[in-house]
C-alpha positions as CSV (number, residue, x, y, z in Angstrom):
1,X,157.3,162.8,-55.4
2,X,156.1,159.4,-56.8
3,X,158.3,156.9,-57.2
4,X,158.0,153.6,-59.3
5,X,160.3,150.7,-58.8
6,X,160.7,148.0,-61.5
7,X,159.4,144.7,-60.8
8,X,160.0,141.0,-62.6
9,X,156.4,139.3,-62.9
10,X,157.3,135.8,-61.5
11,X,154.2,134.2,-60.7
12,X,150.7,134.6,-61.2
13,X,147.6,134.4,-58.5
14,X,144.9,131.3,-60.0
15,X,142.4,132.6,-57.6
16,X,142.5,136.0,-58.1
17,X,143.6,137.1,-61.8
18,X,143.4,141.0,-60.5
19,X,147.3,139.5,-58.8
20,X,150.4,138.8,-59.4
21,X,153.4,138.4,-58.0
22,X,156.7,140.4,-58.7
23,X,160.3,140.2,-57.4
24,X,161.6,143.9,-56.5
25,X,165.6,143.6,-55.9
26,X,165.0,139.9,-54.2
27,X,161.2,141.0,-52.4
28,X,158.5,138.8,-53.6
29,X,155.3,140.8,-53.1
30,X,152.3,140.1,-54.5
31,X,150.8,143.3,-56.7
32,X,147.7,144.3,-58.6
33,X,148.0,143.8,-62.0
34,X,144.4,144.9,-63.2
35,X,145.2,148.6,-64.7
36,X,147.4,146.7,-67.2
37,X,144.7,143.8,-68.2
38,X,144.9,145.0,-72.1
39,X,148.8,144.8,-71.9
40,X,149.0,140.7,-72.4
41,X,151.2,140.2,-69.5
42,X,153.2,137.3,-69.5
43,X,155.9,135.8,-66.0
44,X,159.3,137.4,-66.9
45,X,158.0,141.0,-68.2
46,X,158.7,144.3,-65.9
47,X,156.3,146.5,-64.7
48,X,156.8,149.4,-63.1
49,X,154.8,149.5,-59.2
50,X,153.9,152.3,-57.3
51,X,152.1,151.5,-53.6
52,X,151.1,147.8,-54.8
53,X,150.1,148.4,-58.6
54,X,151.6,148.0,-61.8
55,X,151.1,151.4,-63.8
56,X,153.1,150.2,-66.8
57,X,154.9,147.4,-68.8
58,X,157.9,148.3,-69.0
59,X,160.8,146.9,-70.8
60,X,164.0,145.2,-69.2
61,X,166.7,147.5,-70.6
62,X,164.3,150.2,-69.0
63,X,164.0,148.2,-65.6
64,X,167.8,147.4,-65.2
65,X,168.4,151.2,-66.1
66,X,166.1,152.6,-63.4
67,X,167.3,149.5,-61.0
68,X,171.0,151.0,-61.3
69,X,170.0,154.5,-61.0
70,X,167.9,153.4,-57.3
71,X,171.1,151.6,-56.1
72,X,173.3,154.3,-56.8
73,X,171.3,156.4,-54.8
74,X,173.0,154.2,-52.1
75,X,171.1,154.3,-48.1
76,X,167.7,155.4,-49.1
77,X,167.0,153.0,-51.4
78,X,168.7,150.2,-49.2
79,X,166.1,151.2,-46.6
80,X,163.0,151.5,-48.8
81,X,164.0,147.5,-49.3
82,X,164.7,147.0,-45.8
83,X,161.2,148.1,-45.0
84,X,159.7,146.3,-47.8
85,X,161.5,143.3,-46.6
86,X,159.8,143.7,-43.1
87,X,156.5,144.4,-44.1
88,X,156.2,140.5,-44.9
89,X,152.4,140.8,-45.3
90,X,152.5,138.4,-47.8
91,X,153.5,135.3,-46.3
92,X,155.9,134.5,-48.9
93,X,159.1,132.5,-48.0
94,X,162.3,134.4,-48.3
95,X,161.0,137.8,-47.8
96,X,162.0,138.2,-43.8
């Protein structure tokens, strides 16, 4: 099974447009953006990642919907974020 998790774009990469950066429940991690280069995106809109890409834009009621469905699922998805949180490849502050 494939599973997508809703991300917040929150920051852009100037040196390499192919990037950006979303926040996944409180993980910044940067992502490729580049399958959705026709879809005008803009910091603040969702996209759904799988394995570091965005697949789609999604929209927010969508994002909070899926969000609360992931938490409910209670100590699987608390330790998909635990091992997101430690796989600080990134170097972005906050995410240890």
């Amino acid at each position: 099974m494939c599973l997508g998790i809703p991300g917040e774009l929150v920051d852009t990469v100037a040196e390499q447009p192919d990037l950006g950066v979303v926040m996944v429940s409180g993980v910044r991690r940067k992502i490729n953006v580049a399958l959705l280069a026709d879809q005008d995106l803009r910091l603040g809109d969702w996209v759904l990642v799988h394995v570091g890409f965005a697949l789609s834009k999604i929209s927010e009621d969508e994002a909070r919907a899926v969000l609360a469905f992931l938490e409910s699922i209670g100590t699987p998805y608390a330790d998909e974020l635990t091992a997101l949180r430690e796989s600080n490849i990134d170097g972005w502050p906050g995410e240890h």
